[in-house]
Legacy VTK file of the C-alpha trace (Angstrom):
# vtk DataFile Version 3.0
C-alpha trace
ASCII
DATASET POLYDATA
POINTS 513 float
25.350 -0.016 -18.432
26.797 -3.445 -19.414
24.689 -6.025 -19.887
24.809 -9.425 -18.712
26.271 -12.813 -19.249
24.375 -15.533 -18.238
25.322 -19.029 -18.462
23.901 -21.518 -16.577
25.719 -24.716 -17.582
28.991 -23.054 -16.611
27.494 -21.919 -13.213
26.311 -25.131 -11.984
29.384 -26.499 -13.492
31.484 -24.816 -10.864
28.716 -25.209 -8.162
27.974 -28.838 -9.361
29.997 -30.835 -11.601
29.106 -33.959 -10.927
25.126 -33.905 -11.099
23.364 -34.848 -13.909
22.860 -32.357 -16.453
21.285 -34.290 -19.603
20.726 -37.666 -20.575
19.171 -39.062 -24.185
17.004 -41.633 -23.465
17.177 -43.298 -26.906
21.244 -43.880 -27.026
21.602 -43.752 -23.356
24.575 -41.306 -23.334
24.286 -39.068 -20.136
26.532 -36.392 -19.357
26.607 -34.515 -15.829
27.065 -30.611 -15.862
31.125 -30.873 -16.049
31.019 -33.042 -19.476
27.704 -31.232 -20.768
29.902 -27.656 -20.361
33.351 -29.250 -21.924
31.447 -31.068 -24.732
29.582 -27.379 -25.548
32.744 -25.778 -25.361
34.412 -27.982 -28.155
31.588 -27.625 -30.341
31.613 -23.664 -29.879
35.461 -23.361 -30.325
34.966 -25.815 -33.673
32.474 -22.575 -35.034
34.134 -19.692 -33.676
37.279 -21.174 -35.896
34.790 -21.708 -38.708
32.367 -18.221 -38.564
34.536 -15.978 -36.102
33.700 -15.074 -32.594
29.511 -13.048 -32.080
29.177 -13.201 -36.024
25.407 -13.329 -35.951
25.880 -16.316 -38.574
22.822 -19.120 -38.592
23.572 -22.680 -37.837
20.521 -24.067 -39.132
19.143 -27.782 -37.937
16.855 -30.569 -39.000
16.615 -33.533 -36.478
14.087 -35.506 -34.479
15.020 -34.442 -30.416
18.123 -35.969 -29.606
20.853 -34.628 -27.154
23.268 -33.096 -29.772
20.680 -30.608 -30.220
21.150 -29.028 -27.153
24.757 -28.981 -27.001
24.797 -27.042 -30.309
22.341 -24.798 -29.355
24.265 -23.667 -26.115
27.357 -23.919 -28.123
25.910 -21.178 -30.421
24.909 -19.182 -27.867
28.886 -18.766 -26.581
30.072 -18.863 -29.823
27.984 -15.691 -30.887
25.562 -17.410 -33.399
22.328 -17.385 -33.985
20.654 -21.154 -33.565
17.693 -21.618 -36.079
16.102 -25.167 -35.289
13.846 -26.171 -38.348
10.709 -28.224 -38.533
11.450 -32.273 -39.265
7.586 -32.398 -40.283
7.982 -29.809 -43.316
8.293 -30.617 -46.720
11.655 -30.264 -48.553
10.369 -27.299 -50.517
9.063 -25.617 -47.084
12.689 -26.201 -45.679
14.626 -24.802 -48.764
12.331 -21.660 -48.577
13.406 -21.228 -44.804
17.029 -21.735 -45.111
16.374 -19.432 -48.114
15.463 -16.938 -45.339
17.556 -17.977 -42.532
20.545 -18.121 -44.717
22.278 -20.435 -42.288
26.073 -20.745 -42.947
25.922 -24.576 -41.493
23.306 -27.244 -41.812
22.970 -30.230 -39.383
20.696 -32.625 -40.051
19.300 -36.201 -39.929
19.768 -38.607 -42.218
16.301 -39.031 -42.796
16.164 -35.579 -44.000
18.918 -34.899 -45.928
18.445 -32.638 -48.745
20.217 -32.480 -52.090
21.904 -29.953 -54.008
21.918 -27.477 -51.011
24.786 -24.593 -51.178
25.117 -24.928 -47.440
28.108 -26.731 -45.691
26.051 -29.871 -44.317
26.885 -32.967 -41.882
24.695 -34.864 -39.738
24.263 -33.985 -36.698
24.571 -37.620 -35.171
28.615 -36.647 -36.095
28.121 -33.909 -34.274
30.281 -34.731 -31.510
33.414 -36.726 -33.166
33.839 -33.682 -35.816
34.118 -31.545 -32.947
36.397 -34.476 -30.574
39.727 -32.564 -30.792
38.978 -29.226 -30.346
39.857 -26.836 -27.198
37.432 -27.883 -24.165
38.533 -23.957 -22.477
35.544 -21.516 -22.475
35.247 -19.568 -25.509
34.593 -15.567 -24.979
32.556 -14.645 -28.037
28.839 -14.509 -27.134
27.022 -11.159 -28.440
25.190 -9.364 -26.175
22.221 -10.792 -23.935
19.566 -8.700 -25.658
21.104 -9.514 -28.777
19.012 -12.461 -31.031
20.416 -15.605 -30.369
17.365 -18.024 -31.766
15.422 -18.049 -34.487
12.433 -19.544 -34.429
9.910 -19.913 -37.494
6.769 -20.065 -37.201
3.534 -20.446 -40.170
2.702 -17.389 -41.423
-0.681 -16.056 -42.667
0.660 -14.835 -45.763
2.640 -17.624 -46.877
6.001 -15.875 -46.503
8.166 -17.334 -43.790
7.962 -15.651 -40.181
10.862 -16.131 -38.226
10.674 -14.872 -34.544
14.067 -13.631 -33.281
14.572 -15.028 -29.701
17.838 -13.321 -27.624
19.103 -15.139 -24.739
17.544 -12.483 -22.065
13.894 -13.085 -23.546
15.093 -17.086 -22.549
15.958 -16.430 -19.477
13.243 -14.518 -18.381
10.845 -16.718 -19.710
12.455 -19.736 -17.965
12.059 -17.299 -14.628
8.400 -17.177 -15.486
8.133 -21.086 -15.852
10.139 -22.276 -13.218
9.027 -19.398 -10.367
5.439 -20.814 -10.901
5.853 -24.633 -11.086
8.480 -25.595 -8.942
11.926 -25.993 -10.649
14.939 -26.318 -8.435
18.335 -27.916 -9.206
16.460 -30.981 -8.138
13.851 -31.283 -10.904
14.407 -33.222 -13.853
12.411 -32.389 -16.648
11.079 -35.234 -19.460
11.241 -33.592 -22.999
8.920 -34.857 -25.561
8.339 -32.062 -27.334
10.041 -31.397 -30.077
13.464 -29.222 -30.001
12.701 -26.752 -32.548
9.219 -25.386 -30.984
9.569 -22.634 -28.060
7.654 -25.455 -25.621
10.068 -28.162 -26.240
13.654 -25.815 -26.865
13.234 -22.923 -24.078
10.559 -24.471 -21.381
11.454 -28.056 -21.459
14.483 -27.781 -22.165
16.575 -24.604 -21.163
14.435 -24.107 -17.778
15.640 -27.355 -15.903
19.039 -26.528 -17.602
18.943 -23.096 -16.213
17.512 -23.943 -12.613
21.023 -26.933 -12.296
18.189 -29.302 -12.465
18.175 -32.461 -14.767
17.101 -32.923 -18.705
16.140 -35.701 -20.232
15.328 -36.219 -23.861
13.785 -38.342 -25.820
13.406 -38.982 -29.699
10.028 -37.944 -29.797
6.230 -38.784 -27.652
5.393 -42.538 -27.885
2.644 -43.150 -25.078
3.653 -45.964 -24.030
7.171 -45.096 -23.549
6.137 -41.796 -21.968
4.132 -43.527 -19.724
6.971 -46.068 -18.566
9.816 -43.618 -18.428
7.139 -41.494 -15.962
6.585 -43.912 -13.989
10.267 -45.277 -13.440
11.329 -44.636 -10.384
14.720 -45.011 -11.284
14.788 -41.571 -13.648
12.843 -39.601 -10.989
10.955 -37.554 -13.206
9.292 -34.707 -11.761
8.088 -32.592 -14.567
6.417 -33.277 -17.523
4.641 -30.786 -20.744
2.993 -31.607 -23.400
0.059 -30.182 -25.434
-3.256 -31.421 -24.458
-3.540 -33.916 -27.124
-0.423 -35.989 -25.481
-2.215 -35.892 -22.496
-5.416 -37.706 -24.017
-3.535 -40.176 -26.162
-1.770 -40.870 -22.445
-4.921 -41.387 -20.891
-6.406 -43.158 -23.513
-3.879 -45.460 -23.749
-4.014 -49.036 -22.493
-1.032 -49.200 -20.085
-2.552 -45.916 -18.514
-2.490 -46.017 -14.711
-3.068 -42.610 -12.807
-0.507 -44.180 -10.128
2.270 -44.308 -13.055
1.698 -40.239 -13.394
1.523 -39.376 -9.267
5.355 -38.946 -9.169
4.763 -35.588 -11.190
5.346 -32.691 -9.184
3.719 -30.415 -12.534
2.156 -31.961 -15.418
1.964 -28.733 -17.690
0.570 -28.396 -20.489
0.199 -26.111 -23.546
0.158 -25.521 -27.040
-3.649 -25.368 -27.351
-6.816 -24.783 -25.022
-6.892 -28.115 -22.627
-10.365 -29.046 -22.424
-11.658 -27.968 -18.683
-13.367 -32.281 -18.446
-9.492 -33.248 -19.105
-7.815 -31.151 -16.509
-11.070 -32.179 -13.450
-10.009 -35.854 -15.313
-6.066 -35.808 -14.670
-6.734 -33.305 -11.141
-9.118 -35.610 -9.351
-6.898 -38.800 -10.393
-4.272 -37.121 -8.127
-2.450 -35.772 -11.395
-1.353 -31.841 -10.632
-2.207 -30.949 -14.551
-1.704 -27.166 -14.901
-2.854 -25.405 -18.448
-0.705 -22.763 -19.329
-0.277 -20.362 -22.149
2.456 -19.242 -24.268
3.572 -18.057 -27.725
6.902 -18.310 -29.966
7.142 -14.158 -29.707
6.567 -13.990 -25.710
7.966 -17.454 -23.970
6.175 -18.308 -20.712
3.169 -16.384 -19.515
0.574 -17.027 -17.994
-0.089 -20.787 -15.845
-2.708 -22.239 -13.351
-1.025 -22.428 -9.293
-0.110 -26.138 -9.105
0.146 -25.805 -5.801
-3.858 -25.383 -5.061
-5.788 -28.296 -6.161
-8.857 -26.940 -5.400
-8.385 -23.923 -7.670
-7.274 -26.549 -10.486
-10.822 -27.904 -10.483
-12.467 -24.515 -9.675
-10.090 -22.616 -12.672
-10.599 -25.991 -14.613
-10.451 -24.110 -18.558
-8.694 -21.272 -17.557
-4.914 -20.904 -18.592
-4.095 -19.000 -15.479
-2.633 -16.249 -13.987
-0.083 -14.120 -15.648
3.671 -15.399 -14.459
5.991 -12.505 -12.758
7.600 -10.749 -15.363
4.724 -10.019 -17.761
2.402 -7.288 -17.732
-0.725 -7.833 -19.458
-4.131 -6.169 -21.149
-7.147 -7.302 -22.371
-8.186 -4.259 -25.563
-11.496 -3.926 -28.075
-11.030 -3.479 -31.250
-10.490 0.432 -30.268
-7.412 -0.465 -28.756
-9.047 0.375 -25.108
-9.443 -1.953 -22.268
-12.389 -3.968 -21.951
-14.167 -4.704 -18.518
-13.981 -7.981 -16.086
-15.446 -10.851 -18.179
-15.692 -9.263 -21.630
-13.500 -10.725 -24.103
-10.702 -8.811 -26.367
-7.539 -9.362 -27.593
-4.808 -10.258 -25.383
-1.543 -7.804 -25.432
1.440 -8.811 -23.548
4.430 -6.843 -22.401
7.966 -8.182 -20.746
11.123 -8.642 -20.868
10.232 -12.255 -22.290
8.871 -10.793 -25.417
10.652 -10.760 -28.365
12.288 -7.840 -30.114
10.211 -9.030 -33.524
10.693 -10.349 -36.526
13.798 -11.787 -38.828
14.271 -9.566 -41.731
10.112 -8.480 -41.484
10.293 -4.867 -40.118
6.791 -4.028 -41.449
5.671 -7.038 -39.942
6.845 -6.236 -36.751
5.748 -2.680 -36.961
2.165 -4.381 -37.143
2.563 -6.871 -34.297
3.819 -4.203 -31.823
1.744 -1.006 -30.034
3.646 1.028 -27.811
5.865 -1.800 -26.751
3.129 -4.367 -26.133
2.878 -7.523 -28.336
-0.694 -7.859 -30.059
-1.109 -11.890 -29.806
-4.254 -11.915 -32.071
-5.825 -14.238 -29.513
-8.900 -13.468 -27.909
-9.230 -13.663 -24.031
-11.395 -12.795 -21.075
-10.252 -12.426 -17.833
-12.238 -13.112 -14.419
-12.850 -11.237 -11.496
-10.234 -13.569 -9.864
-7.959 -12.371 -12.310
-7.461 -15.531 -14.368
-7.815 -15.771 -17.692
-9.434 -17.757 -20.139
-8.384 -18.353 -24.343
-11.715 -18.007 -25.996
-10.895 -17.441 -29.828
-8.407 -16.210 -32.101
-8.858 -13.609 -34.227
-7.315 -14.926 -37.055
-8.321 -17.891 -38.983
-5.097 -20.293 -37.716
-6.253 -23.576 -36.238
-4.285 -25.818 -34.124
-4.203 -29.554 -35.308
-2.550 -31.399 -32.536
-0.307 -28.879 -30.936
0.553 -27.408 -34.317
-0.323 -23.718 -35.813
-1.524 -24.371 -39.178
-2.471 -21.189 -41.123
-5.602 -21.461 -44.014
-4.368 -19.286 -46.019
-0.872 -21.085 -46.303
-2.539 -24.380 -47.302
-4.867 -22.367 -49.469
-2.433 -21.304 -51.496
-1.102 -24.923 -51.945
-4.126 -26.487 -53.441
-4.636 -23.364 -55.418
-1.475 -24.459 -57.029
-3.357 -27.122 -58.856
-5.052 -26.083 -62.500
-8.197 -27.714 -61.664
-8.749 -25.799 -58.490
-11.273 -23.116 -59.045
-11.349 -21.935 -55.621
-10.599 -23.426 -53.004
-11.025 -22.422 -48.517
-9.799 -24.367 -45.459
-11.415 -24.156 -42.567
-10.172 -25.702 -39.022
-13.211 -27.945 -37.149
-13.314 -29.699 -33.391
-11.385 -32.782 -33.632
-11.933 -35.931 -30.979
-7.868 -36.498 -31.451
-6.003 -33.753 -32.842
-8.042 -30.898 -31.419
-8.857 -29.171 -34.496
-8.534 -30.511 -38.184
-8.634 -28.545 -41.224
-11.294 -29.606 -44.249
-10.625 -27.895 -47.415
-13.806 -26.289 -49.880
-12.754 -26.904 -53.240
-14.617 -25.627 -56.283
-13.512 -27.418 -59.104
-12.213 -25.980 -62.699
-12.353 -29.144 -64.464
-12.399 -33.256 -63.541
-10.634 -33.347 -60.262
-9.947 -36.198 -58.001
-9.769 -35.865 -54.221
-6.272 -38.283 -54.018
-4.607 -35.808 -56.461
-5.568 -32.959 -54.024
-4.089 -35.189 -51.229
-1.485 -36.447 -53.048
-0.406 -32.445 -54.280
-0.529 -31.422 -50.534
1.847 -34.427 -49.144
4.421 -33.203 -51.627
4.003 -29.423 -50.664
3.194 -29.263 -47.253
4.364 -30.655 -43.552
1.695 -33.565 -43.237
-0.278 -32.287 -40.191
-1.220 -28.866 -42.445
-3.184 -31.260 -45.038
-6.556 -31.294 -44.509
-8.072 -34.281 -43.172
-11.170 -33.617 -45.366
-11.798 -32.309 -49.017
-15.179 -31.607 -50.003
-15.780 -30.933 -54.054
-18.474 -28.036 -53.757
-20.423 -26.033 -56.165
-19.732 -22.673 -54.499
-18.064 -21.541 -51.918
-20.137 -18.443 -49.889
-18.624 -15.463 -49.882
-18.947 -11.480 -48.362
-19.124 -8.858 -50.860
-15.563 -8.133 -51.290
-15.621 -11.758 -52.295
-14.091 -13.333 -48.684
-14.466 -16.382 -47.851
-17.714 -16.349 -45.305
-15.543 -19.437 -43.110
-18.028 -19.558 -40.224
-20.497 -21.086 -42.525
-17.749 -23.573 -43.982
-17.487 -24.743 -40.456
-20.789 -25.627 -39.812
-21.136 -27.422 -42.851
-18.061 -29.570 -42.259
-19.691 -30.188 -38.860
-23.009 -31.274 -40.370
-21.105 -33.313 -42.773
-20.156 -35.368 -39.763
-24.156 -36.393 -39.578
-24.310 -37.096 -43.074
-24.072 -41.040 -44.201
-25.107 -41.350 -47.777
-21.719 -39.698 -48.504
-19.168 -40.626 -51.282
-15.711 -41.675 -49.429
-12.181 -41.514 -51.641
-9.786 -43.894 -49.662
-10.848 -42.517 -46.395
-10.135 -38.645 -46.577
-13.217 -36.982 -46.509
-16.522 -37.127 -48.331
-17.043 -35.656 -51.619
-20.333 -33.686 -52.412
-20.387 -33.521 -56.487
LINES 1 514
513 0 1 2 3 4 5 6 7 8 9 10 11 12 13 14 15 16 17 18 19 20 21 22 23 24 25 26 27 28 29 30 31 32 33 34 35 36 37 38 39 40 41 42 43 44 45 46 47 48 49 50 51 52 53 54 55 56 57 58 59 60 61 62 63 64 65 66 67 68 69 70 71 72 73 74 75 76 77 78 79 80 81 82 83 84 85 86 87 88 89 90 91 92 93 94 95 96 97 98 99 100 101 102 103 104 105 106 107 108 109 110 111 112 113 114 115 116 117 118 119 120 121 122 123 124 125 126 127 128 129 130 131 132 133 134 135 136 137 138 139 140 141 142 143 144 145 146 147 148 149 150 151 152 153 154 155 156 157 158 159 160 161 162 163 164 165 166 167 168 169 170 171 172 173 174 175 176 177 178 179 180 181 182 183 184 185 186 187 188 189 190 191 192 193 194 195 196 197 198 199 200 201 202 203 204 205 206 207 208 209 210 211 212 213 214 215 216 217 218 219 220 221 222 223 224 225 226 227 228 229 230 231 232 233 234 235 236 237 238 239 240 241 242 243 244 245 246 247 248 249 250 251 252 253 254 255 256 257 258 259 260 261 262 263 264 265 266 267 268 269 270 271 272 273 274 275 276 277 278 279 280 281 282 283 284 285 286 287 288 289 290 291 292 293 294 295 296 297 298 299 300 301 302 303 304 305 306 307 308 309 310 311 312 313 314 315 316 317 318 319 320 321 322 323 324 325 326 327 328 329 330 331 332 333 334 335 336 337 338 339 340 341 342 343 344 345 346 347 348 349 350 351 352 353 354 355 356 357 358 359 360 361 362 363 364 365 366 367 368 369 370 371 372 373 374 375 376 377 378 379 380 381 382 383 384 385 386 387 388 389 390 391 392 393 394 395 396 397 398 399 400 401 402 403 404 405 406 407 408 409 410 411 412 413 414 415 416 417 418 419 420 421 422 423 424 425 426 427 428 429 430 431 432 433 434 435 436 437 438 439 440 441 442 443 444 445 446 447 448 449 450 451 452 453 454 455 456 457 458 459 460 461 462 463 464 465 466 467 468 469 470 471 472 473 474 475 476 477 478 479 480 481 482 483 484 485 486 487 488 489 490 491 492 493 494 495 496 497 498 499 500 501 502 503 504 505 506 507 508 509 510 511 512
């Protein structure tokens, strides 16, 4: 049976070539669907002539959001290569270790993040569109197939070793089909993109699921309350839908230009990323704001989301991430691998054609993450008698630190670099603003100073995996096999919060000697 080609832009391009298909809010460029589909067709002509038409070859980016993104993106897609957007917030060591793995044969990239002595070819991606000027607007036919991997997305990885999620365009599409079915994306919707372009939130929902429905996209350099607030609330950009992990939403609310009146325009106010405290949602809900909590991962897209469309349930569900969107079938398993009753918690398995195939070059890995075709999230859910489900835990150690994964054991391994580091355990703790921050144990070999610590994790690590905290201990308890026993280490970071005759190096944490 042949499989499909799907491409939105060029459909609503012949259905619609005049509306507006993207606009970046920082330069002010827009383009409507006819110029968005000639300018994507340059750029893919430019690498078909450079990597050959569905070579599988990675194209490999480093930029804060800006509307070039997309265009290469889609231009990958028809040219047959594989997009691999990388994190602006990681170190240069953490991005040399992913293009390591990626093994991108082009690098664009911001100024701001250029790297040196890279054997990659390399421009900015600002140039993206003058290098690309002259070549042949005409559709390009050299797409792989729709179940073929056309993303790559990394994500942290408990072992340290880089995990990058292979995306194809039909686990896209069918995720966007989840998103938009459920919260109310037509070709009239225009979609504000905060988030950034190289998570699954910001790249597929925000951005390919207005793009997909002929509706409108808007992006903008990056969140900036204040400016998120204004652009909301500007009647003259019409924005109807807006995500953002629950963090966003706070700092919106918190935030002294914060109106509820600026945010009533919203036909969905999504949100994701992390558990959205149920006092937020009643919060945003009862200020006439339809705030929906959702929940999604790299490896399955869109799945499950609260029914915007019944307020009262909103408030009733307030907590709850939802119900599970069309195409995904779902189960709730003990540690057995059997299904656990109404109410109990157990690990949350997912199955759909929104689910990825696995992982890049990680066969044992995915092997692991896969039983009988279902995706093992390691999260931790229960489910009500309503059928709506609720994220209690996760059964690894990850935290999330304002909308970011950030893996102990990665970080762990940092410090540990560090001669005088004994031993050393991170542990993520409730956070007022970030959600969830991580303190670090450290057991000391010799004289150690808490800014060195710091200082070593700046240079290593993205800065939102450093711990806020690092606490000089004696021991650190551990299990007989000699594990780290972390549910202790969290509730003595949480006392620590109660404890004031505490030694404090230039703000970071207290220091027990």
């Amino acid at each position: 049976m042949t499989t499909p080609v799907v491409d939105a832009v060029a459909t609503h391009t012949r259905n619609n070539p005049a509306a507006l298909a993207c606009m970046d809010l920082d330069s002010g460029v827009r383009w409507t669907y006819g110029e968005f589909d000639r300018a994507i067709n340059r750029v893919a002509n430019w690498l078909v002539t450079r990597l050959g038409p569905a070579s599988g070859a990675r194209v490999a980016t480093q930029a804060r959001n800006r509307a070039e993104t997309m265009i290469l993106y889609l231009a990958c897609v028809r040219a047959g290569a594989i997009f691999v957007p990388l994190n602006w917030r990681l170190s240069a060591a953490e991005v040399c270790q992913l293009l390591g793995d990626a093994a991108p044969s082009l690098f664009f990239f911001d100024v701001e993040f250029e790297l040196a002595d890279i054997d990659i070819d390399a421009w900015p991606l600002s140039d993206l569109l003058s290098l690309t000027q002259s070549c042949d607007e005409a559709a390009v036919e050299a797409r792989r197939d729709f179940n073929d991997t056309s993303l790559l997305l990394y994500t942290s990885g408990t072992s340290g070793k880089p995990k990058g999620v292979m995306v194809t365009e039909a686990n896209v599409f069918w995720s966007n089909v989840n998103f938009s079915l459920s919260n109310r994306v037509s070709c009239e919707s225009v979609f504000l993109c905060d988030m950034p372009l190289f998570h699954t939130a910001g790249l597929v929902t925000n951005a390919r699921a207005p793009l997909t429905a002929g509706g409108a996209l808007l992006v903008s350099r990056g969140f900036d309350a204040s400016k998120t607030l204004a652009r909301i609330a500007d009647a003259g950009l019409g924005i109807t839908h807006y995500f953002s992990v629950p963090q966003m939403a706070q700092m919106l609310w918190n935030h002294q230009d914060f109106a509820p009146e600026k945010l009533r325009g919203l036909q969905v106010y999504a949100t994701g990323g992390a558990p959205n405290p149920a006092a937020q949602i009643e919060r945003f809900v009862n200020a006439g704001i339809p705030m929906s909590d959702g929940f999604g991962m790299t490896e399955s897209g869109s799945n499950f989301g609260m029914p915007v469309a019944n307020r009262q349930l909103l408030i009733d569900k307030a907590g709850s991430c939802g119900l599970p969107y069309l195409c995904l079938e779902t189960r709730l398993v003990g540690d057995d691998g059997q299904p656990v009753a109404i109410g109990e918690p157990g690990e949350l398995w997912v199955r759909g054609p929104c689910v990825s195939p696995g992982y890049w070059n990680q066969p044992e890995l995915t092997a692991q993450a896969y039983t009988d075709g279902w995706f093992c999230t390691g999260d931790i859910a229960r489910k009500d008698e309503d059928g709506f489900f609720y994220i209690v835990d996760r059964k690894k150690d990850m935290f999330i630190s304002g909308g970011e994964n950030v893996y102990p054991v990665e970080v762990e391994a940092a410090i540990a670099k560090l001669d005088a580091v004994a031993e050393v355990a991170v542990v993520g703790v409730p956070d007022d603003i970030w959600g969830e921050r991580g303190v670090a144990f450290i057991v000391a070999a010799t004289t150690l100073e808490v800014d060195t610590v710091h200082q070593h994790c700046e240079s290593l690590l993205a800065k939102y995996k450093v711990p806020k905290e690092f606490v000089l201990v004696d021991s650190i308890p551990r299990t007989g096999s000699g594990k780290a026993i972390k549910p202790q280490l969290v509730e003595q970071a949480k006392q620590l919060e109660q404890i004031k005759n505490l030694s404090w190096v230039k703000g970071e944490g207290p220091v027990l000697q």
